[in-house]
Structures are given as C-alpha cells and as structure tokens.
N, C-alpha and C positions, 0 to 999 in steps of 0.2 A: 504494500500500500504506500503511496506516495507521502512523504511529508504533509504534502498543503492537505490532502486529504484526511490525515490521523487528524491532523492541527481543529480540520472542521469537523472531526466527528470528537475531539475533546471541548470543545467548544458547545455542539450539541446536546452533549450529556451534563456538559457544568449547568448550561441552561434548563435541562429538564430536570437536573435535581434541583437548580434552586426553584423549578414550581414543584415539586413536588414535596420540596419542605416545605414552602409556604403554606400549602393543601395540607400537608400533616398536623393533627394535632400535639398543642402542645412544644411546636414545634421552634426552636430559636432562632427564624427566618432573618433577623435584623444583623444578628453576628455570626450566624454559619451560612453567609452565602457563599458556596464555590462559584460564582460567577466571580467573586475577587477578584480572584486567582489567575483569569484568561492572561495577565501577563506572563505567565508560570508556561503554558500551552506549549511554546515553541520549544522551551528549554528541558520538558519531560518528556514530552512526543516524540521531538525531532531532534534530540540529544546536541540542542543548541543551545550556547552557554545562556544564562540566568541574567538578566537584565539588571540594571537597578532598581527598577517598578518591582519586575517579579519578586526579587529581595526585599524591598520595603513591604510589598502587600503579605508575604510567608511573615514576618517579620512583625503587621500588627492581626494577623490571622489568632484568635483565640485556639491555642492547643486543643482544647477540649474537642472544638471544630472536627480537628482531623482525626481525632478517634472514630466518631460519626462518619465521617468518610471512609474510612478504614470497614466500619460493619457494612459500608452499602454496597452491594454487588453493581453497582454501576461506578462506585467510586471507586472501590478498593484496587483495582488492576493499576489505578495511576498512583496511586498515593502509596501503594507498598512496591513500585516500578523501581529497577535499578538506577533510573535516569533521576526520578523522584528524589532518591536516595542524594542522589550525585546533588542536586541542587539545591537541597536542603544544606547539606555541606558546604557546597559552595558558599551559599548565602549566610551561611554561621547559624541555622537556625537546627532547635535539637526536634528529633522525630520523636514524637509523646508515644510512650510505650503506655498501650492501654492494655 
C-alpha cells in the first residue's frame, strides 16, 4: 500500500474514532481526540520522521488517552506500531504502560 494511501486511511480511522467517542457514552471526547494527532500520520504510517507539531501534540496528548487507544481494535495496530514506538522516542514522550 502506498504511503499517501496508509496516511488516508490513518486519517480515516483517527476521524471515525473521534465520532465514535463522541457517540460513546461516558465518553472523554474533549481530551481523547485522536484526530490531535493527524500530525503524528506521516511519521507512524510512513516511517517519516516526527515533526515538531506531531511532538508538541504527543507531548500535551493526556497519557490516559493512549491507553484507550491501545484497547480499541481500530486504534491499537498504530499506537502499539514499531514506527509508533520510534516516534514517541523520538519526541521524548514515554509510552503509558496500561
């Protein structure tokens, strides 16, 4: 699969999980939106390096957030991603072990 085309199906999925939190009850739509994140896309997807947007936005992303991401079967492929990994390091930000 092409880069530009992973890039728009991370894109995709950031956008339906953030309606489908919003939809969820209970749910902490205001401070778990992966739609944040779309600066992160290029640099997870397409194992190109971390921006400084994408590093500020990891950077005021609430940890808790990515635990949540981590249980959702549409998030968790990017969020536990080798590349993932890689960027989160880069960016000096730690991986919340939930």
């Amino acid at each position: 699969m092409a880069a530009a085309s992973r890039a728009s199906l991370v894109l995709f999925l950031l956008v339906a999980s953030a309606v489908l939190s919003l939809l969820a009850p209970g749910a902490s739509a205001a401070t778990c939106a992966p739609t944040q994140l779309t600066p992160c896309a290029p640099a997870i997807v397409g194992n190109a390096a971390p921006t400084a947007a994408c590093c500020a936005r990891l950077k005021a992303h609430p940890a808790s957030c990515f635990c949540q991401y981590k249980k959702n079967p549409n998030m968790q492929r990017y969020v536990n991603s080798p590349n993932a990994k890689k960027v989160f390091a880069a960016c000096k930000v730690p991986l919340p072990k939930c």
